[in-house]
SEDRENBA-148732 format. One record per atom (N, C-alpha, C, O): residue in three letters; z, x, y. Coordinates in steps of 0.05 Angstrom, whole numbers, padded with zeros to 5 digits, always signed. Each point is the difference from the previous one (the first is absolute). Example, Ala and Ser with C-alpha at 12.3 -4.5 7.8 and 13.67 -1.06 7.14 Angstrom:
BEGIN
ALA+00156+00264-00114 ALA+00000-00018+00024 ALA+00000+00018+00024 ALA+00013+00021+00000 SER-00027-00028+00021 SER+00001+00016+00024 SER+00014-00015+00022 SER+00004+00010+00022 
This chain:
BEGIN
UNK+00025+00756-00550 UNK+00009-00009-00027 UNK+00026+00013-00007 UNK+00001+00025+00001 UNK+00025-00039-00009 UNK+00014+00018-00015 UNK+00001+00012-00012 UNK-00018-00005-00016 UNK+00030+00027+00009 UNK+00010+00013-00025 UNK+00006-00021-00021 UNK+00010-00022+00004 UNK-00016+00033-00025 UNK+00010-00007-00028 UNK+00032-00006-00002 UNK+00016+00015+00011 UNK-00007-00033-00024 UNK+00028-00006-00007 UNK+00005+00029-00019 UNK-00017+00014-00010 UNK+00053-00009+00011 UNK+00000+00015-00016 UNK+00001-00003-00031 UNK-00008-00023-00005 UNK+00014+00035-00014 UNK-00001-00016-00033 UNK+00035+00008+00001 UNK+00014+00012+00016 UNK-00010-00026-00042 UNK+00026-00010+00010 UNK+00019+00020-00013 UNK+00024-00004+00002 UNK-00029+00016-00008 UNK+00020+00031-00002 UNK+00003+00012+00028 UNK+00023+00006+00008 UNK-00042-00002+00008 UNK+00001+00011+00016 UNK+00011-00023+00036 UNK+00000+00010+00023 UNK+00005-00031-00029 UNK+00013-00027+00007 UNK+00028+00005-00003 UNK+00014-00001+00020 UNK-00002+00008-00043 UNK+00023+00001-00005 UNK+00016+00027+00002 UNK+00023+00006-00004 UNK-00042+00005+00010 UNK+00016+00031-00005 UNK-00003+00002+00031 UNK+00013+00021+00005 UNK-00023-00031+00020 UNK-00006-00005+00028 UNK+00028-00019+00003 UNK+00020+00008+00012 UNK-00023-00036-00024 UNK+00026-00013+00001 UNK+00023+00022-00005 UNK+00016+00000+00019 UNK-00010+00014-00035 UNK+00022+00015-00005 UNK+00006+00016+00019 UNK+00023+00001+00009 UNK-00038+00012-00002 UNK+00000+00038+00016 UNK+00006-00024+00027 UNK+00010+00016+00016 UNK-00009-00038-00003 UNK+00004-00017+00022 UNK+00029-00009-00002 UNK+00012-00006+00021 UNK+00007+00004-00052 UNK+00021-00003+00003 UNK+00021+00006+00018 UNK+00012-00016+00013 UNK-00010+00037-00014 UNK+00021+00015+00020 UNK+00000-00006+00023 UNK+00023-00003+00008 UNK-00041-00001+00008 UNK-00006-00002+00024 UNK+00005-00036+00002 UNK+00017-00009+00014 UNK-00026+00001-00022 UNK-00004-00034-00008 UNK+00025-00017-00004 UNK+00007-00022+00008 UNK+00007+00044-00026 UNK+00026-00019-00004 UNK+00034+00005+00010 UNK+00023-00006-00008 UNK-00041+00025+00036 UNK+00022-00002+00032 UNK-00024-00009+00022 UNK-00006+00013+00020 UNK-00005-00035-00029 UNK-00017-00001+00015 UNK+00021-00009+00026 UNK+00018-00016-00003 UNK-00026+00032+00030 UNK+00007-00010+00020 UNK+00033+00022+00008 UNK+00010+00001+00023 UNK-00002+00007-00038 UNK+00010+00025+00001 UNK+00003+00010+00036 UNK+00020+00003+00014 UNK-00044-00001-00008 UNK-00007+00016+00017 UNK+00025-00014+00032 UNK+00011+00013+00018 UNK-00010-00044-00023 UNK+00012-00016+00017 UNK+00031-00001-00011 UNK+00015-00013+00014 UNK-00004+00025-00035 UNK+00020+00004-00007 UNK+00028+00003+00029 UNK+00023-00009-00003 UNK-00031+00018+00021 UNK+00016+00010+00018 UNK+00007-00026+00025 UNK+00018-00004+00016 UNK-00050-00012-00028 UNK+00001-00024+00029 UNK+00027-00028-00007 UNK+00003-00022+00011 UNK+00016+00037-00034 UNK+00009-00029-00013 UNK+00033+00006+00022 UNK+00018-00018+00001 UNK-00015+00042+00013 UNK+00013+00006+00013 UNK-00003-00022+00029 UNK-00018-00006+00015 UNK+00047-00001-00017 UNK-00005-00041+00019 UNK-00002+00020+00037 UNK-00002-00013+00021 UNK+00002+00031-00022 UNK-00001+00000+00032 UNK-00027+00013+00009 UNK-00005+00009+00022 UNK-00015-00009-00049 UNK-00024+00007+00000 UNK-00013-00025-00006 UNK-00016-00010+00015 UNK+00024-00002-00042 UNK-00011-00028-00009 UNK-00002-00023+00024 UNK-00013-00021-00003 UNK+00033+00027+00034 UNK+00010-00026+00014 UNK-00017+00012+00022 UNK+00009-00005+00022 UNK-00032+00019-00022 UNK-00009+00005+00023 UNK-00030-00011-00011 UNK-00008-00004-00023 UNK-00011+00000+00054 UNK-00023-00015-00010 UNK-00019+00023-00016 UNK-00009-00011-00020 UNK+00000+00032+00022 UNK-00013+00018-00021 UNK+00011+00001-00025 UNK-00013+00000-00020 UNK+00047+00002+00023 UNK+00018-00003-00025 UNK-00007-00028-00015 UNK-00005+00004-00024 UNK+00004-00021+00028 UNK+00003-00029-00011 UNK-00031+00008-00018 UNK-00001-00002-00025 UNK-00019+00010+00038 UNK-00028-00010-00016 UNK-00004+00023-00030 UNK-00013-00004-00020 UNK+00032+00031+00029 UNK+00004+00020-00024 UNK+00023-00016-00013 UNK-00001-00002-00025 UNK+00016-00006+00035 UNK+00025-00013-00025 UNK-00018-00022-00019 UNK-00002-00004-00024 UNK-00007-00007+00044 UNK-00011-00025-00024 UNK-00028+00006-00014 UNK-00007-00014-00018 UNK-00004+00030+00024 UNK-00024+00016-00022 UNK+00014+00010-00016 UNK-00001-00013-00021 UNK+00018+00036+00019 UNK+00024+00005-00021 UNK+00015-00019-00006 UNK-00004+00002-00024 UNK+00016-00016+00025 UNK+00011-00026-00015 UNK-00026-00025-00013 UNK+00011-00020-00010 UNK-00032+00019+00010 UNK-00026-00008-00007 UNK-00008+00016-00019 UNK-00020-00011-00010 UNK+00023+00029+00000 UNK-00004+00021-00017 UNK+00017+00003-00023 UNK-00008+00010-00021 UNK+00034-00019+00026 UNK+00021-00007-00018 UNK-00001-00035-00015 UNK+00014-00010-00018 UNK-00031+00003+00031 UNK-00003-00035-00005 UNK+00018-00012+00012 UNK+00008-00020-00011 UNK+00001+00026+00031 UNK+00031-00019+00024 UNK+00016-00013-00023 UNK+00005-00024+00000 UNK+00003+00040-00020 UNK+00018-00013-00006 UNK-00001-00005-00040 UNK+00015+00008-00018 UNK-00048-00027+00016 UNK-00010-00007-00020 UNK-00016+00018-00012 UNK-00022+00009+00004 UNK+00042-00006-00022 UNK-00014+00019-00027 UNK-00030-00009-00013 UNK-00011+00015-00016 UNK+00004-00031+00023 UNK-00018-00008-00015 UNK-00027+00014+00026 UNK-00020+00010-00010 UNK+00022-00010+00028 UNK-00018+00014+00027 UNK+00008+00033+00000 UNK-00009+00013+00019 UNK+00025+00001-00038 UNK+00017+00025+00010 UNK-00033+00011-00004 UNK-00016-00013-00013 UNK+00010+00043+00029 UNK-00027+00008-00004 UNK+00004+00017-00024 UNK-00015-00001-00020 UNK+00041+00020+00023 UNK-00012+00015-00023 UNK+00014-00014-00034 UNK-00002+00010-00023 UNK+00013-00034+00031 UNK+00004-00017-00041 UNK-00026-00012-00001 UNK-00010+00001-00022 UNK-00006-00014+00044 UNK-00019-00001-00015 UNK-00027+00026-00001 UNK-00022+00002-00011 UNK+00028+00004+00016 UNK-00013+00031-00011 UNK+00013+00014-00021 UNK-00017+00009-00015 UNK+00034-00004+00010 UNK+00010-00001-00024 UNK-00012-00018-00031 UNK-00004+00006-00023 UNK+00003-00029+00040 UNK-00011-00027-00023 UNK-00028+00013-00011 UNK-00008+00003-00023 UNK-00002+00004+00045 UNK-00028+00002-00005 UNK+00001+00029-00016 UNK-00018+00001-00016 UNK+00032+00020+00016 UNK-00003+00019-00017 UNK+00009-00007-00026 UNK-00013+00009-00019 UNK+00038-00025+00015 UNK+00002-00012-00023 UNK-00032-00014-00018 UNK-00008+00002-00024 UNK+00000-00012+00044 UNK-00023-00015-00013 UNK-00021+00029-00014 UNK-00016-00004-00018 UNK+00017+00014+00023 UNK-00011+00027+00002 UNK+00016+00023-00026 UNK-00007+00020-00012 UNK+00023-00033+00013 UNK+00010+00017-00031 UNK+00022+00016+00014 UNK+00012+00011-00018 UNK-00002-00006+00039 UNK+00014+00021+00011 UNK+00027-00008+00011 UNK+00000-00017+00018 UNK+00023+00026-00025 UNK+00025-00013+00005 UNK+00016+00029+00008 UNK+00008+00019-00014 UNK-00008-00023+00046 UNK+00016+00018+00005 UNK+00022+00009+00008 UNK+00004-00014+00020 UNK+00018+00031-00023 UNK+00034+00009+00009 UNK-00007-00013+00020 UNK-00022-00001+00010 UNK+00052-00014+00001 UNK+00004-00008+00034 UNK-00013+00025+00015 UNK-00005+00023-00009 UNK+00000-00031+00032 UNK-00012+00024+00012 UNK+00027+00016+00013 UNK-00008+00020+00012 UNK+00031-00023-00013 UNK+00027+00017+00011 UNK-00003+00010-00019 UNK-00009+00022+00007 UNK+00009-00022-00028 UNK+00005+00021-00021 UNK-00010+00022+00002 UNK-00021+00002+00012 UNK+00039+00031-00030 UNK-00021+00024+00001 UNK-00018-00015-00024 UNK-00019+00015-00001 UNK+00017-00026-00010 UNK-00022-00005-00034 UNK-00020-00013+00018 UNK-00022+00007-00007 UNK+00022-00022+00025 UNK-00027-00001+00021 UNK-00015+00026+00012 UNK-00024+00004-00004 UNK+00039+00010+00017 UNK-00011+00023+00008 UNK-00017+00011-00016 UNK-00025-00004+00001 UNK+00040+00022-00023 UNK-00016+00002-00022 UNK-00014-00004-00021 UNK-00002+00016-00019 UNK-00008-00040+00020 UNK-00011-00014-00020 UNK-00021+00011+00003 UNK-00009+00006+00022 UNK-00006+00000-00051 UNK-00019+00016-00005 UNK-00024-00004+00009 UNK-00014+00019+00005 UNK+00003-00051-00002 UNK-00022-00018+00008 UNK-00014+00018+00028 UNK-00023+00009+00001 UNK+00045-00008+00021 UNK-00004+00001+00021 UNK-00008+00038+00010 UNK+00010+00020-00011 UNK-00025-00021+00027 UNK-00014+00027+00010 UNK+00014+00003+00024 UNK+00004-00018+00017 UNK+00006+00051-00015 UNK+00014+00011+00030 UNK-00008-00020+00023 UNK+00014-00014+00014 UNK-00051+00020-00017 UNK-00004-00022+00026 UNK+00009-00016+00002 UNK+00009-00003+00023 UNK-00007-00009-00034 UNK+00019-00037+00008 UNK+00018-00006+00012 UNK+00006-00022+00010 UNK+00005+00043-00009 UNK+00037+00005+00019 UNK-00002+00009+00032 UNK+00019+00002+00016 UNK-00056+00006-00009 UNK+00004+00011+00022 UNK+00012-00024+00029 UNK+00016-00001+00018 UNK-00036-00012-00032 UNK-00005-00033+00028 UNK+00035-00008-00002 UNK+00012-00007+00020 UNK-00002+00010-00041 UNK+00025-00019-00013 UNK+00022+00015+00015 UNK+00018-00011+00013 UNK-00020+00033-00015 UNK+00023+00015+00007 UNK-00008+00007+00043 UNK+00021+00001+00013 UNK-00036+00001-00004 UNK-00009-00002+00025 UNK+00009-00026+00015 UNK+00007-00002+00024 UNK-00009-00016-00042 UNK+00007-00035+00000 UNK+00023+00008+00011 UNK+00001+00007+00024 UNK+00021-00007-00042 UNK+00029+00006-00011 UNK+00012+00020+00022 UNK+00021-00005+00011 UNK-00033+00025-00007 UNK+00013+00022+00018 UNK-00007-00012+00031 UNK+00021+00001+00014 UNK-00043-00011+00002 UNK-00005-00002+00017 UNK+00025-00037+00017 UNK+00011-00007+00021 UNK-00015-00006-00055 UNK+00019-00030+00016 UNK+00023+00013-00006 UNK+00002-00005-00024 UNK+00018+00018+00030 UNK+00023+00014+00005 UNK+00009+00007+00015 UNK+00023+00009+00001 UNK-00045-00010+00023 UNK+00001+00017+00028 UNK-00018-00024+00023 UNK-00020+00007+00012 UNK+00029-00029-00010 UNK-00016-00022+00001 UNK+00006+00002+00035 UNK-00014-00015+00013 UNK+00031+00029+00000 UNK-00001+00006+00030 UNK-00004+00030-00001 UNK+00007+00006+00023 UNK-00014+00015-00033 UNK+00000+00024+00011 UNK-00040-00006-00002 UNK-00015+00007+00017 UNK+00010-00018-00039 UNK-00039-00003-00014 UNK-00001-00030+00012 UNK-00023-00006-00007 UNK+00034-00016+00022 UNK-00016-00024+00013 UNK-00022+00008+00005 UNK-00014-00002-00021 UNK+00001+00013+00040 UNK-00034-00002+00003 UNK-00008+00006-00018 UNK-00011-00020-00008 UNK+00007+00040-00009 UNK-00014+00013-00029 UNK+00010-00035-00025 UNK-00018-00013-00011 UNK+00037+00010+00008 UNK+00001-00022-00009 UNK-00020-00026-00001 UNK-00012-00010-00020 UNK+00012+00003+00048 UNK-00011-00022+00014 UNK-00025-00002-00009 UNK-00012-00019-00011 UNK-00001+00052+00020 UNK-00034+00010-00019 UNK+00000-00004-00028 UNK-00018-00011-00012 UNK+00042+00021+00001 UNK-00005-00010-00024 UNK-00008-00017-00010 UNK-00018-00001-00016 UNK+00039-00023+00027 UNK-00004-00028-00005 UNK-00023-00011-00009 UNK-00008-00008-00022 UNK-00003+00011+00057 UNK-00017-00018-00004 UNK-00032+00020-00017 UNK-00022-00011-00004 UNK+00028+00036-00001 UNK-00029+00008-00021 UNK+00011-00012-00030 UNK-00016-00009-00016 UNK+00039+00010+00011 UNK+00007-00018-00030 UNK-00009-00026+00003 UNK-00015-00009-00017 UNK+00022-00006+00037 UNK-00006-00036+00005 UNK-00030+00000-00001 UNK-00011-00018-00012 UNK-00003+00038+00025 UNK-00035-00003+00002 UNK-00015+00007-00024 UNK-00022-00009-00007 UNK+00040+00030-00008 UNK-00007+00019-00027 UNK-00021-00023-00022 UNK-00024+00003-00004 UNK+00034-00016-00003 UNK-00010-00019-00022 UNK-00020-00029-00002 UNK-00015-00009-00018 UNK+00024-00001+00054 UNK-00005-00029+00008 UNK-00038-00007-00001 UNK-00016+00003+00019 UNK+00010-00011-00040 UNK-00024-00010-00008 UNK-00010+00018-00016 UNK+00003-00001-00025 UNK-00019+00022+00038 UNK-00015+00026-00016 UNK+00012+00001-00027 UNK-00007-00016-00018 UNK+00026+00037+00015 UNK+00012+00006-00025 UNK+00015-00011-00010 UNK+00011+00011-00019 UNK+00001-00046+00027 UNK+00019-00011-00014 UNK-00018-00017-00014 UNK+00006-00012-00021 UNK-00034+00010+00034 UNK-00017-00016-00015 UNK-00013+00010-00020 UNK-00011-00016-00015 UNK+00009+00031+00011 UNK-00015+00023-00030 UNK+00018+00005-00008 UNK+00000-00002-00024 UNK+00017+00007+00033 UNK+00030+00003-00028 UNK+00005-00022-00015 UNK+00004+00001-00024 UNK-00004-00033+00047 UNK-00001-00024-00016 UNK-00018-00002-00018 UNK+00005-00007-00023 UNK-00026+00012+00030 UNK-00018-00008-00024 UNK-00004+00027-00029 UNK-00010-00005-00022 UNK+00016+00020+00027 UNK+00010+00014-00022 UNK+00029-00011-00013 UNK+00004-00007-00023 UNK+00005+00007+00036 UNK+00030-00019-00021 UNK-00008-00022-00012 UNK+00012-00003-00022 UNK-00032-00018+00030 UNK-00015-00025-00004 UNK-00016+00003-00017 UNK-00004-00019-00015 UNK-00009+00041+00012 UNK-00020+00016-00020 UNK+00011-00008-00029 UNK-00010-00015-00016 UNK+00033+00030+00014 UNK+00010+00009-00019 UNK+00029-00013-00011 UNK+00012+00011-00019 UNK-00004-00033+00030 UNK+00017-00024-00004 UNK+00021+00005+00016 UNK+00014-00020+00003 UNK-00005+00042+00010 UNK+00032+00004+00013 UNK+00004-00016+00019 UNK-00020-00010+00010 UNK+00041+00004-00002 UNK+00014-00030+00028 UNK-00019+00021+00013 UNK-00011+00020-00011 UNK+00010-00034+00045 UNK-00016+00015+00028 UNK+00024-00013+00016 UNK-00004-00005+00024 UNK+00034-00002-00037 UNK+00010-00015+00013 UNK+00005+00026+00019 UNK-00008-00005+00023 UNK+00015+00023-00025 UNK+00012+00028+00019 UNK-00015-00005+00023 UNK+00009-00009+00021 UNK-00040+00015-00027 UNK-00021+00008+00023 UNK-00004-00031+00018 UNK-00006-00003+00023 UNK+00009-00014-00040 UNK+00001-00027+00015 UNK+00020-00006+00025 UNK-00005-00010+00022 UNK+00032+00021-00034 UNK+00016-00009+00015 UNK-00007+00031+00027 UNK+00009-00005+00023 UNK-00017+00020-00024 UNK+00002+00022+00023 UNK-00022+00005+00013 UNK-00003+00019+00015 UNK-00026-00046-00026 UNK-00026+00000+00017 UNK+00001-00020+00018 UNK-00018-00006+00015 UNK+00053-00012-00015 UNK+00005-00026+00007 UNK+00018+00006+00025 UNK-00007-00006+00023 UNK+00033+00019-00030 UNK+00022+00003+00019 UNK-00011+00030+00026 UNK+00010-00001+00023 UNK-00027+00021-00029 UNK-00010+00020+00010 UNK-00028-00010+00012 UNK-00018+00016+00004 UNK+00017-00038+00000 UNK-00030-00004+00021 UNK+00006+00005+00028 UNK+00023-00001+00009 UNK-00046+00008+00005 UNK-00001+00011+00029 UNK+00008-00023+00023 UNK+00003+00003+00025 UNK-00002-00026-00041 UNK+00000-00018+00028 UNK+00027-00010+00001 UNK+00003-00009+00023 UNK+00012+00007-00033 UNK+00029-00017-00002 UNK+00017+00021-00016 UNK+00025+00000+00005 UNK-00036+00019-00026 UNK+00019+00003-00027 UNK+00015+00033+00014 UNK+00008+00007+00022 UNK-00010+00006-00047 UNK+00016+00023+00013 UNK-00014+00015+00014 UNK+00011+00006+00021 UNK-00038+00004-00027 UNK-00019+00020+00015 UNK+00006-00007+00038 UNK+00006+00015+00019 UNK-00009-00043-00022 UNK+00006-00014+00032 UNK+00031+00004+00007 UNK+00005+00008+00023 UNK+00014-00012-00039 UNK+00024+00013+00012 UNK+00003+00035+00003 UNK+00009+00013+00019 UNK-00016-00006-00036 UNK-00010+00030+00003 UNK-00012+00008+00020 UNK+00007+00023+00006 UNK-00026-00032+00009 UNK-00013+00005+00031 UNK+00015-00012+00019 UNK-00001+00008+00024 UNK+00023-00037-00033 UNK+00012-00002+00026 UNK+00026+00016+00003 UNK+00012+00000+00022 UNK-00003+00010-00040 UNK+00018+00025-00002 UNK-00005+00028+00015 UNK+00016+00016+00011 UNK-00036-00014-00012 UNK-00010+00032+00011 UNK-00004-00018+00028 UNK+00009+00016+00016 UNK-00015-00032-00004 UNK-00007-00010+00021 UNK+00020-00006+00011 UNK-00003+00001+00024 UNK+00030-00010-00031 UNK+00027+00001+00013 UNK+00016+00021+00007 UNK+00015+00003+00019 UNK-00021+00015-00040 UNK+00013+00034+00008 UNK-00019+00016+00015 UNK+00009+00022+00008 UNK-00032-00026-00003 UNK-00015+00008+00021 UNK+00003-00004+00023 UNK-00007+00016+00016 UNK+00021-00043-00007 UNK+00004-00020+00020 UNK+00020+00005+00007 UNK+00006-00008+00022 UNK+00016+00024-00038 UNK+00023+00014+00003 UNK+00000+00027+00010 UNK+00022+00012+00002 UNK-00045+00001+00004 UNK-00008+00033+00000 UNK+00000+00008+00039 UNK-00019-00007+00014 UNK+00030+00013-00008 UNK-00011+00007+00027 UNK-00037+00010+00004 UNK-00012+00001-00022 UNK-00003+00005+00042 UNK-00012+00006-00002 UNK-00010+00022-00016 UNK-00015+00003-00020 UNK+00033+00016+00041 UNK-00007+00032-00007 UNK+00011+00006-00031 UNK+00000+00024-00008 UNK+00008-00043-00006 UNK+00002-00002-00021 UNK-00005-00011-00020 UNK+00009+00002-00022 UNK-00029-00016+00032 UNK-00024-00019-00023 UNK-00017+00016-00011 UNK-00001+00001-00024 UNK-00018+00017+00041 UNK-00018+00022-00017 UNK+00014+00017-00027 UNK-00011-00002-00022 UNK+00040+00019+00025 UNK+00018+00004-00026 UNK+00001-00019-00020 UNK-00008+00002-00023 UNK+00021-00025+00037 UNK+00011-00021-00024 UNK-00027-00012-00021 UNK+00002-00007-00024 UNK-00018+00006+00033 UNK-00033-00014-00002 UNK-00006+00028-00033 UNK+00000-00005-00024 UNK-00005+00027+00036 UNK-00004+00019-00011 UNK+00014+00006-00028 UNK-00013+00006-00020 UNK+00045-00010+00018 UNK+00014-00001-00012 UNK-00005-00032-00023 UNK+00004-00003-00025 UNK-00010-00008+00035 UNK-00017-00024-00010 UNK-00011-00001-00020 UNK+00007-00012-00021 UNK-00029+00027+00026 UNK-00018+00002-00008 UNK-00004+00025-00021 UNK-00018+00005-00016 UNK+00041+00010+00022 UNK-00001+00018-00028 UNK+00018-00018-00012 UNK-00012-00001-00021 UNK+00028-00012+00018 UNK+00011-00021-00014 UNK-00020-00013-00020 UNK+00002-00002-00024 UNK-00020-00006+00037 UNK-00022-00011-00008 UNK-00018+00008-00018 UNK-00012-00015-00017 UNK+00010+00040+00020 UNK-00021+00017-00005 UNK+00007+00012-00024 UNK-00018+00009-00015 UNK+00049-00007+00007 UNK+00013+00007-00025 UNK-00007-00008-00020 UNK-00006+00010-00021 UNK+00008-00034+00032 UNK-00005-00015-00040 UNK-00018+00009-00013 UNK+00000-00003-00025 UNK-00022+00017+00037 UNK-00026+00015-00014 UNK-00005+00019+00012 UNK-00024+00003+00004 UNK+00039+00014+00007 UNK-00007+00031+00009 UNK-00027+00012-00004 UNK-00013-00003-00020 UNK+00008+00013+00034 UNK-00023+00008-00004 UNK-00004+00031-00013 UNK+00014+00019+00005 UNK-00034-00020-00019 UNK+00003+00037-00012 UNK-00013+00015+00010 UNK-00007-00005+00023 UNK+00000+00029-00036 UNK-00008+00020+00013 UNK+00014+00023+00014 UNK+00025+00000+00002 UNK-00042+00020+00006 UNK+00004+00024+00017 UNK+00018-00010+00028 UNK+00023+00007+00005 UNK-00042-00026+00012 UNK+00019-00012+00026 UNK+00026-00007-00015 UNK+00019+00016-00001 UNK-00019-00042-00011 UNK+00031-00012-00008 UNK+00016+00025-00009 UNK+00023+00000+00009 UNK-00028+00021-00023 UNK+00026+00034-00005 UNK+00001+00000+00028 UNK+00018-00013+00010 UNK-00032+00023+00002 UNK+00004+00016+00026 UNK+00012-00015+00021 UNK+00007+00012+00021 UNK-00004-00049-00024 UNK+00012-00002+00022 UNK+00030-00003-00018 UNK+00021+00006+00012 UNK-00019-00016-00044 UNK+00031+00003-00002 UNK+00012+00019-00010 UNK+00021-00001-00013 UNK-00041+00031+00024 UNK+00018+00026+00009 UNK+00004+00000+00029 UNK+00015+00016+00012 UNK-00029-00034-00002 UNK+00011+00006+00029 UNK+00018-00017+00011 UNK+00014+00004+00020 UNK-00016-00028-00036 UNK+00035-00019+00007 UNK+00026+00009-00006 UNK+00021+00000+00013 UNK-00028+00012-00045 UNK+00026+00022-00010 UNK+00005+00021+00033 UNK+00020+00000+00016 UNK-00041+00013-00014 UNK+00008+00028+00022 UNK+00016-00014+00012 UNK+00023+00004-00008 UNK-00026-00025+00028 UNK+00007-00026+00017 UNK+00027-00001-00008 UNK+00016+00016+00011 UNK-00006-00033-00029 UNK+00015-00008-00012 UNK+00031+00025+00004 UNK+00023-00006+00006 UNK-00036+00036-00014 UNK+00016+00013-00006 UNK+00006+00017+00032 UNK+00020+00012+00007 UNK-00048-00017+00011 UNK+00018+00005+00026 UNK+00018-00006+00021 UNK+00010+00010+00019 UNK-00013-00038-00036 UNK+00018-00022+00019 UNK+00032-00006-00013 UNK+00017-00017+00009 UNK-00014+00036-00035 UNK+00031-00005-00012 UNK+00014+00009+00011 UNK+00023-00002-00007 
């Protein structure tokens, strides 16, 4: 049986604390718009998931104006997100900046983080597709807001044709690119890519990213 829908304070104040992150959605591919990355075949399927995210063009498909729309509907009108009056707008909690700014710092480095990337990808493209885009729909449906957002990204992010599927044939081209003795690394690297978007907590998760830091600082 499901869980209960949430009541709708707690709908909107979930919609909100998701802003940041939401409205660079795709951020993360920021680096793939570079044409001698975009013109390669792993390149092409990250350029056009990031350019699909922008609406190719049409404002009326952009992901985060209409997410925006929908906070409007919602009572909430917020600074462009470049602005510092975004940053600090009072609405929003520290947490909200973690995923956003990880986003932001990691597509910047879009050949030094490719494999960690690639993981990324495709745990954002899998993140939502049915499970939680479907209970989020129907809480927005609940309570009168568009579902146009979750509609359009339970549509273009399916596993068989949409992005999730370019997202696996991406890691499957730069794999294909790996020498042997170098597929077990690249794979690994992958997969903490992967594994980011929801880190895991605990005692293990400190102790291994004090031991990537040690890592990190013996190899400068």
């Amino acid at each position: 049986m499901d869980d209960p829908l949430p009541d709708r304070a707690d709908l909107i104040d979930s919609t909100l604390q998701l802003a940041p992150l939401t409205l660079i959605d795709g951020s993360w591919l920021a680096g793939s718009t570079d044409y001698q990355l975009a013109s390669s075949e792993r390149g092409h399927f990250l350029f056009e998931t990031y350019w699909d995210e922008l609406g190719n063009g049409d404002l009326s498909l952009n992901h985060p104006l209409i997410y925006r729309a929908m906070l409007r509907e919602m009572g909430i009108d917020l600074p462009p997100t470049r602005s510092p009056e975004f940053a600090a707008w009072p609405g929003f909690r520290d947490k909200s900046f973690e995923t956003p700014v990880y986003w932001l710092s990691i597509g910047r480095f879009p050949r030094t983080f490719e494999a960690e990337i690639l993981g990324l990808n495709l745990a954002m493209e899998l993140s939502g597709v049915g499970g939680s885009y479907r209970r989020g729909r129907q809480s927005l449906e609940k309570y009168g807001f568009s579902t146009a957002f979750l509609d359009i990204h339970n549509t273009i992010d399916n596993v068989a044709t949409g992005h999730s599927a370019w997202a696996a044939d991406a890691i499957d081209d730069y794999l294909a690119q790996q020498t042997p003795q170098a597929r077990p690394d690249v794979w690994d690297r992958i997969r903490a890519g992967y594994r980011s978007l929801n880190p895991p907590p605990g005692l293990l998760s400190r102790k291994g990213a004090r031991r990537a830091q040690s890592e990190r600082r013996s190899h400068a």
